[in-house]
C-alpha positions, 0 to 999 in steps of 0.5 A: 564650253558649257551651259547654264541655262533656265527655263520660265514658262507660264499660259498667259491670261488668255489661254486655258492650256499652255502648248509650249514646251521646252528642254534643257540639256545643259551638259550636252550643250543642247535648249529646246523651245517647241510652240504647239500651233494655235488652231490646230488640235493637239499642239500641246501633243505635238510639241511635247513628241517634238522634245521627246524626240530632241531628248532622245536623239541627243542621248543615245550614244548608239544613235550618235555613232550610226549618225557619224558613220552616215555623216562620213558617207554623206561627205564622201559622196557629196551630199553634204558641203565638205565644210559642213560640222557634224554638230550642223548635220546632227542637229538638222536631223533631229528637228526632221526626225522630230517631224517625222514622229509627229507626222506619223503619230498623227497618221496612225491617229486620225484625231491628231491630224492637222496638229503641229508646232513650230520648234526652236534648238540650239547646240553649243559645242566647243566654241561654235554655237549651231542653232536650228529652227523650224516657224516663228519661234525665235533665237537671240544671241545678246554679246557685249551689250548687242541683241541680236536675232539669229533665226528668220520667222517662217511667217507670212508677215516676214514674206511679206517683209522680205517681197517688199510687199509690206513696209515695215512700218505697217507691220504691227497692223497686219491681219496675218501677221501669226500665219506662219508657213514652216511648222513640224508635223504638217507634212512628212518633210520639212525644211529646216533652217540651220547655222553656225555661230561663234560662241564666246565665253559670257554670251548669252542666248535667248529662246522664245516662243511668240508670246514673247515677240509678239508682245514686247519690242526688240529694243525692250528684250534688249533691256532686259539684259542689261546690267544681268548676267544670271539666266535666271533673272532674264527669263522672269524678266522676260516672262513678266514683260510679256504677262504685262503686254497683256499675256495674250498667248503662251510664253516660253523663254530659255536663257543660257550662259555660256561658260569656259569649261573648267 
């Protein structure tokens, strides 16, 4: 399998600055989305530590045997399922080294502390799609005319959805609805969400940071992909969907096709 993949971002009409940033690395399989949080200093920092670190770990051939050995131990020893990829393993760890970078940078600068962002990775790798996240930034997977959202938003409006606290069709007016709860760099751990997908040829998956879902609905996203296969073309698509929502907040969307190998 292989990707082909574009990136559109742009600040929105509200904020000064855009704190997204993103990472295509087409020919490892790999697409980055890192929103830096709104409220705390430095996220545009944050999120660029964060795919620096991605980029990093994704293309150090020695990093990547030292992790396979470990992976080995891991699974002799039991501390991770026997059925568990190495790809899943790979993956999580390099969203929690990513953590791991801003969290110090921000204790050896007391003007960073309290920065952060959320994150948002997926992998492609034979015909498996591994997907990691960490917030309220999303992934999609749009197959056969279907839209379908692969991640669950640490935040608190989809706590409050998932206790029953919250009908859903109160959602929209909910006055906490941008807290999120997970974020990297906050604390020196954090749990990261992981899964495996199939991966088929023709599929394409969409990144997002919040300025997108925030301000254009599910059944609109999902149009946007109708009748197109060119990433390219979404992701304009897409960015202009939100802009025309009123561009409240930064946006950032990813798309990738993927291929057979040839």
């Amino acid at each position: 399998m292989r990707l082909l993949t574009h990136a559109e971002t742009h600040p929105g009409y509200v904020r000064t600055n855009n704190e997204d940033a993103h990472l295509l690395l087409g020919h490892r399989g790999l697409v980055v989305i890192a929103d830096g949080m709104a409220g705390h200093e430095y996220g545009e920092l944050a999120s660029a530590i964060a795919v620096k670190t991605m980029r990093q770990f994704y293309e150090s051939e020695e990093l990547n045997r030292l992790l396979r050995q470990q992976f080995t131990r891991a699974k002799r020893a039991s501390l991770v399922p026997r059925n568990h990829p190495f790809e899943q393993y790979k993956l999580q760890r390099a969203v929690e080294e990513a953590n791991v970078a801003i969290y110090v940078a921000a204790e050896r600068n007391p003007q960073y502390e309290n920065m952060g962002t959320t994150i948002v990775a997926s992998l492609v790798s034979e015909h498996s799609l591994f997907v990691g996240h960490v917030g309220d930034s999303r992934i999609y997977r749009f197959r056969r005319g279907q839209l379908q959202q692969l991640t669950e938003d640490h935040s608190l409006l989809n706590e409050y959805l998932r206790m029953n606290f919250l009908r859903p069709e109160d959602a929209a007016s909910f006055p906490l609805k941008n807290v999120i709860v997970r974020a990297l760099g906050l604390q020196e751990k954090v749990e990261v969400d992981t899964a495996m997908k199939s991966a088929r040829d023709g599929d394409l998956i969409m990144l997002c940071s919040d300025g997108l879902s925030d301000l254009v609905e599910e059944a609109d996203i999902a149009a946007a992909f109708a009748g197109e296969e060119e990433p390219e073309a979404i992701a304009r698509r897409l960015v202009d969907m939100a802009l025309d929502g009123g561009g409240l907040d930064n946006v950032t969307v990813v798309v990738a096709r993927i291929e057979e190998s040839e």
